[in-house]
C-alpha positions as CSV (number, residue, x, y, z in Angstrom):
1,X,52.6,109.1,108.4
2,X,49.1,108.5,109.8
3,X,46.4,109.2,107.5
4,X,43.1,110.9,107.8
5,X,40.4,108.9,108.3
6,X,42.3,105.9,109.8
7,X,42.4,104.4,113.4
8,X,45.9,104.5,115.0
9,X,47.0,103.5,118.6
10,X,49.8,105.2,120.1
11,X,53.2,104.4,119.6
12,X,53.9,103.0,123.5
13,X,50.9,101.3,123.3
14,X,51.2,97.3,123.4
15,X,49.4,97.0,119.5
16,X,48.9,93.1,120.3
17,X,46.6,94.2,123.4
18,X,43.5,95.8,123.7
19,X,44.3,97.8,126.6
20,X,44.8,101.2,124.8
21,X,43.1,104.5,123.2
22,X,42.7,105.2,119.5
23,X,42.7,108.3,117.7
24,X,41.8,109.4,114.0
25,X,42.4,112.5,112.2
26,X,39.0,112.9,110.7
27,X,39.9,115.7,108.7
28,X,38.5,119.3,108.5
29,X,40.6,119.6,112.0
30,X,38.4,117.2,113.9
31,X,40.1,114.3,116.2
32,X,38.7,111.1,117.4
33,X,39.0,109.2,120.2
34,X,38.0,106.0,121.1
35,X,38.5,103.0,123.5
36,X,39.8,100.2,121.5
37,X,38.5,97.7,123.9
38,X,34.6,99.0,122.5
39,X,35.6,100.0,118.5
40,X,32.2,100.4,118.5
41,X,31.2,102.2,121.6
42,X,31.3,106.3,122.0
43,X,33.9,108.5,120.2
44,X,35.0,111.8,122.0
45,X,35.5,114.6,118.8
46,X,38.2,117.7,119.3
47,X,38.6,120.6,117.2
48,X,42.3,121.3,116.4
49,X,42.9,123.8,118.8
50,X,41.3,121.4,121.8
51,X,43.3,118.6,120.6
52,X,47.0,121.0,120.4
53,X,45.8,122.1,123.9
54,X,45.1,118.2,125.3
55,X,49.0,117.6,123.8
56,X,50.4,120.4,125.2
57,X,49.1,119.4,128.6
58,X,50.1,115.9,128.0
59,X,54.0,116.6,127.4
60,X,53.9,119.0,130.2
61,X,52.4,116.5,133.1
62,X,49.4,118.1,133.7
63,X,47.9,114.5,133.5
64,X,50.9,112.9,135.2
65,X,49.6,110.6,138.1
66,X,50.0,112.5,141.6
67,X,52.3,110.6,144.0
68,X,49.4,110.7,146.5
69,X,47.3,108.8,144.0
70,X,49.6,105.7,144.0
């Protein structure tokens, strides 16, 4: 289980690379993202209800590359 306050990469994400997007659960419902390419560049901060929402769309497709974009 991922603990708060801790940087994790996502699980289809090459670990060894740097090619990928972190995210902490910083507690008191917040979520951070960052670009693990700049650790210590900007962090974009979610609530929990943005975050659930930014999922949802996720495992729907919404952010699914469009054929025409290929």
């Amino acid at each position: 289980m991922t603990q708060l306050g801790q940087w994790f990469k996502a699980s289809r994400c090459d670990n060894s690379g740097p090619n990928c997007v972190e995210v902490m659960f910083a507690g008191g419902g917040q979520v951070q993202v960052r670009d693990s390419k700049n650790p210590g560049g900007p962090v974009l901060t979610f609530d929990a209800a943005e975050w659930d929402t930014h999922v949802a769309g996720a495992k729907g497709g919404e952010f699914d590359l469009p054929e025409h974009a290929r």
